[in-house]
C-alpha positions in Angstrom: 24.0 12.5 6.5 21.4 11.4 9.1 20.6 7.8 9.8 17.5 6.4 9.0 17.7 3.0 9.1 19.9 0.4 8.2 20.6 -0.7 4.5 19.5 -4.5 4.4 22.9 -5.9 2.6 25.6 -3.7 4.0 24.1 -2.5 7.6 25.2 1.1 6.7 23.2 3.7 7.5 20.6 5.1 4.5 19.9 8.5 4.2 16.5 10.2 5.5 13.6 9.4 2.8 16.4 7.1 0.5 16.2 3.1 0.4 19.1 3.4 -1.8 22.6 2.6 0.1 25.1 4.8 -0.7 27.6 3.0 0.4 26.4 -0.6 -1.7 24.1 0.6 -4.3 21.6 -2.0 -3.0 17.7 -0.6 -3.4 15.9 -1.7 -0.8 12.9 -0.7 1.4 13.7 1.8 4.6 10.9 0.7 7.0 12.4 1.9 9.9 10.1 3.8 12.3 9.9 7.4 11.8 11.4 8.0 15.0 14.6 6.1 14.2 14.8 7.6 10.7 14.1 11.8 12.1 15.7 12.9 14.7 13.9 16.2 16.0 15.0 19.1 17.8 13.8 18.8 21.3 13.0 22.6 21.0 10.3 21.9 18.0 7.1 22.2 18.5 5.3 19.5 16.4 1.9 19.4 15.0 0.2 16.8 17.2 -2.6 15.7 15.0 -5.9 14.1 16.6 -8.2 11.3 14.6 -9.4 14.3 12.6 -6.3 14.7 11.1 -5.6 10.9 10.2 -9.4 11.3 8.1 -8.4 14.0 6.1 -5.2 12.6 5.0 -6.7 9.6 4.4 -9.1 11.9 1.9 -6.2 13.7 0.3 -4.5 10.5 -0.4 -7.6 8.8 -2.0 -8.3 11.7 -4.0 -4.6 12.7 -5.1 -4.1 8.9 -6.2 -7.4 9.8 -8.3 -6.9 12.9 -9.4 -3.1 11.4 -11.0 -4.8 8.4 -12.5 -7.2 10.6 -14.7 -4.8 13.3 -16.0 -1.8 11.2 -16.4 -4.2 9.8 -19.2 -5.0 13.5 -20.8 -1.8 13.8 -23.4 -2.3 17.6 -23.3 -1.3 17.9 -19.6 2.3 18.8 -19.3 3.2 19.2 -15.9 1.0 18.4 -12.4 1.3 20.2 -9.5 0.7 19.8 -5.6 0.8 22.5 -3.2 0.7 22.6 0.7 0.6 26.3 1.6 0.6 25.3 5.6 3.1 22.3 5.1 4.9 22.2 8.7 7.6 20.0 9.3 7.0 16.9 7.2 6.3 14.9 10.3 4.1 15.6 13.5 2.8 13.5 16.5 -0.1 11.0 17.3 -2.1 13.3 19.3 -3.1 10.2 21.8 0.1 8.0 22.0 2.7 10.9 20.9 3.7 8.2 18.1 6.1 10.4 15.3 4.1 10.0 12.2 4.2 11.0 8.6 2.7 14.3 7.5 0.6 15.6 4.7 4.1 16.8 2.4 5.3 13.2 3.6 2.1 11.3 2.2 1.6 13.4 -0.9 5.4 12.3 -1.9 4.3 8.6 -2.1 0.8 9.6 -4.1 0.9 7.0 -7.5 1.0 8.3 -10.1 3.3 10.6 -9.0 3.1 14.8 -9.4 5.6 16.4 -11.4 6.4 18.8 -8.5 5.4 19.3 -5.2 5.7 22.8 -3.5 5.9 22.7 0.5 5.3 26.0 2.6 6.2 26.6 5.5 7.4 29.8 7.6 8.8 28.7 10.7 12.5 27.9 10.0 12.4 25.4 12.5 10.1 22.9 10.4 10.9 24.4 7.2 14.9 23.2 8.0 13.6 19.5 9.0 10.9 19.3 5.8 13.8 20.3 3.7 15.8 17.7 5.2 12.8 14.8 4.6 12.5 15.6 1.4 15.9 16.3 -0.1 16.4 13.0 -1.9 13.3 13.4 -3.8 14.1 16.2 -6.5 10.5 16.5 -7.5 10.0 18.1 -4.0 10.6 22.3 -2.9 10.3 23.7 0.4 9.7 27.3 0.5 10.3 28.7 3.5 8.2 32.1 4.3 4.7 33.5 4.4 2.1 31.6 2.4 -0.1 34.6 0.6 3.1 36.0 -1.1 4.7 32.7 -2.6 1.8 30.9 -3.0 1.2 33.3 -5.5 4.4 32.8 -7.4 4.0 29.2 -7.6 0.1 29.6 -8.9 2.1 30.8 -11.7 3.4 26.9 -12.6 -0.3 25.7 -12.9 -1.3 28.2 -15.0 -4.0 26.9 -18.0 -2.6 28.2 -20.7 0.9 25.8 -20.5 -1.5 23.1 -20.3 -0.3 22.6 -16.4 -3.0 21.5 -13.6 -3.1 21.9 -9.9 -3.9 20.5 -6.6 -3.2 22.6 -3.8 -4.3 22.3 -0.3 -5.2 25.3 2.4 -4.6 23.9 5.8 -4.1 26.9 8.0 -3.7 27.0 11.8 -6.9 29.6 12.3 -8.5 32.5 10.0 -5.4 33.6 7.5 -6.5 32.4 3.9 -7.6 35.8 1.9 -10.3 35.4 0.3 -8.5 37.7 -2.7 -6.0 34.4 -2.9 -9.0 31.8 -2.7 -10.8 33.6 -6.1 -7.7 34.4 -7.6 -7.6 30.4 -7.9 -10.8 30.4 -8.9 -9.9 32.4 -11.6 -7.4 30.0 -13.2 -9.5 26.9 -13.9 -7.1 24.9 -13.9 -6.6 24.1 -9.9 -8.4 22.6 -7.3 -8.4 23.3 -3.9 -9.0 21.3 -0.7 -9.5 24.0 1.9 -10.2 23.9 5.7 -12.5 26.7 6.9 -11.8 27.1 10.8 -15.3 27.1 12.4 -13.6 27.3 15.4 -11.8 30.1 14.9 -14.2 31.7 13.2 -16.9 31.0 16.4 -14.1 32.2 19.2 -12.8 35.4 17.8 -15.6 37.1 15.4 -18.7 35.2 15.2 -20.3 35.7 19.2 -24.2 35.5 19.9 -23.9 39.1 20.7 -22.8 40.6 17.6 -22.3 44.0 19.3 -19.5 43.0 21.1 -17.4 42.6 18.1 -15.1 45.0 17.5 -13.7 46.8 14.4 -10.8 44.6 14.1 -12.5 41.7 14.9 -14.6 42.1 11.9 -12.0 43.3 9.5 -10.4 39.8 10.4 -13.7 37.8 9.1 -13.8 40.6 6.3 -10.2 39.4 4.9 -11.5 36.0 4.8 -15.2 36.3 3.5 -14.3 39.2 0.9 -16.5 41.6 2.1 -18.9 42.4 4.7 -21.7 40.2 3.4 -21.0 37.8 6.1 -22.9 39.5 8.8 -25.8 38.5 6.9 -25.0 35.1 6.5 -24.0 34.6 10.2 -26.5 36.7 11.6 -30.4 36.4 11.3 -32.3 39.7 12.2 -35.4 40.1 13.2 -37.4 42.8 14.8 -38.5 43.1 18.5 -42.3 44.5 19.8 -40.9 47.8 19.9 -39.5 47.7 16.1 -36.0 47.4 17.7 -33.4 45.2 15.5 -32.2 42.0 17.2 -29.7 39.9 15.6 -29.7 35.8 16.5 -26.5 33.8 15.0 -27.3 31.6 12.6 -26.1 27.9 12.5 -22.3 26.5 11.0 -24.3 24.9 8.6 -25.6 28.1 7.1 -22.4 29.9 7.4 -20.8 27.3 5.3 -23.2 27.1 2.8 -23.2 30.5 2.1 -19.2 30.4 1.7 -20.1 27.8 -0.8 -22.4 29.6 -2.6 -19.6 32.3 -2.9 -17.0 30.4 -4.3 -19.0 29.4 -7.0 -21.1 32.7 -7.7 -18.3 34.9 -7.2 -14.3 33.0 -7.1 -15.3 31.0 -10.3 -15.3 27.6 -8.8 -17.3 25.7 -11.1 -18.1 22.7 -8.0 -18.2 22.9 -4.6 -19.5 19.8 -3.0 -20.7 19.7 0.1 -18.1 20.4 2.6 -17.3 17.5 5.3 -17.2 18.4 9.2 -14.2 17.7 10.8 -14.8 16.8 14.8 -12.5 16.1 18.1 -13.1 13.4 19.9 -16.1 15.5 21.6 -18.1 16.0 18.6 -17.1 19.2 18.6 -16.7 20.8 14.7 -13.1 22.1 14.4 -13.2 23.0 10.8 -15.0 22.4 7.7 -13.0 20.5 4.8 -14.0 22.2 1.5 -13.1 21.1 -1.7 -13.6 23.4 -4.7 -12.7 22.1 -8.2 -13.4 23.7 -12.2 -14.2 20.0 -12.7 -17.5 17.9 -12.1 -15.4 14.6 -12.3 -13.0 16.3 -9.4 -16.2 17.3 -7.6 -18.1 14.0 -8.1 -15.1 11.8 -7.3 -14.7 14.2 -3.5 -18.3 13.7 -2.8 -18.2 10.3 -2.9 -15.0 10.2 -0.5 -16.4 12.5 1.7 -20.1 10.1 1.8 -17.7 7.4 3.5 -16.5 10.0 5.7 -20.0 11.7 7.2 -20.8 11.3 10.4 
């Protein structure tokens, strides 16, 4: 057992995530600090999450508390299901003050009405051991520690339509690593949603230069994994001819880039609503990532773009 704060009656320690005293039975709330309740391997490496973060949490939780509400009232729903497939360790630090505070499994726990089960992964062993210990006195939650294509996969299978189960997953990865065969194999299902972040940045730094004939081979098979094809040189690059009938190619803008990946996942993975995608900046203004939500559902899609409209810069 590791301390997390004091039970109110007794002054025994609770248990990490628990207001309910073993040692009294008393049920009462734990609002210790996060850094008294965890304590953290000096050795970790934490997620330090900048205001960009906080604004996308505060966007999942709005839309998870939603998303509940409505299909808790649809009898034929059996079973709801969240999924981080990037879930690091539960907790991370305030990128400014270096403040402990709670992650996305840690806020998707405490989403009313509640999920049926919530599916964390993670594959450093590190974070995975401290998420598992944050969320072992909730039995509705499963870490899975590994990478995130393979058992992703397996646990698309407890959303599937057909048992009447639905989904909301999020892709949160640390730089270009979602496959776009996994994004339309969702698609495909029609019975989850997906909040997605699209890593501009990453995208811009290791495959998308102003002088496309600098990319390499690998550099491209990277931004093929992701896109599905090849088909993103045209929507990244713009070519024209010079006087002397010579191709030039000039990069075209996020905006269109995005659009595009848009238009894709509802042409071609099967999502029937893709609203536009919010920006997501640093503290310079600077687009880190794009936050995507795709959805079978025009009440999903409607509800998101309203969120995001609060949101927009």
């Amino acid at each position: 057992m590791t301390d997390a704060g004091l039970c109110a009656v007794c002054e025994q320690p609770l248990d990490i995530g628990s207001s309910v005293c073993r040692a009294c039975g008393a049920d009462g709330v734990n609002d210790a600090p996060l850094d008294e309740q965890v304590y953290i391997d000096a050795e970790m490496q934490l997620d330090r999450l900048g205001s960009w973060s906080n604004i996308k949490h505060d966007i999942l939780d709005a839309y998870g508390s939603a998303y509940t509400t409505i299909l808790r009232k649809q009898a034929f729903v059996k079973r709801l299901v969240y999924t981080d497939a990037f879930a690091g360790a539960g907790v991370a630090e305030e990128r400014d003050t270096g403040e402990l505070i709670a992650g996305s499994p840690m806020r998707a726990l405490e989403i009313e009405p509640p999920f049926d089960e919530l599916h964390f992964i993670e594959r450093n062993q590190q974070k995975a051991q401290l998420l598992t210990r944050i969320t072992s006195s909730d039995p509705r939650a499963q870490v899975h520690v590994g990478e995130s294509d393979p058992i992703l996969r397996k646990v698309l299978a407890r959303c599937r339509y057909k048992d009447y189960a639905r989904g909301l997953c999020l892709l949160d990865p640390y730089g270009l690593s979602v496959d776009w065969s996994l994004i339309s194999e969702i698609g495909r299902m029609g019975s989850v949603e997906i909040f997605f972040n699209f890593m501009i940045v990453g995208a811009n730094r290791n495959v998308l230069w102003s002088d496309a004939s600098r990319v390499s081979e690998q550099q491209k098979l990277l931004m093929d994994k992701v896109w599905g094809d090849r088909s993103w040189v045209d929507a990244a690059y713009r070519k024209e001819q010079d006087l002397f009938g010579a191709d030039r190619f000039f990069k075209r803008t996020n905006e269109e880039l995005i659009s595009a990946y848009c238009q894709r996942l509802k042409q071609i993975a099967g999502f029937k609503c893709v609203p536009t995608p919010i920006p997501m900046k640093n503290t310079q203004s600077s687009t880190l990532y794009y936050l995507i939500f795709a959805s079978p559902n025009v009440t999903g899609a409607k509800i998101v773009g309203d969120i995001f409209s609060k949101y927009r810069v």
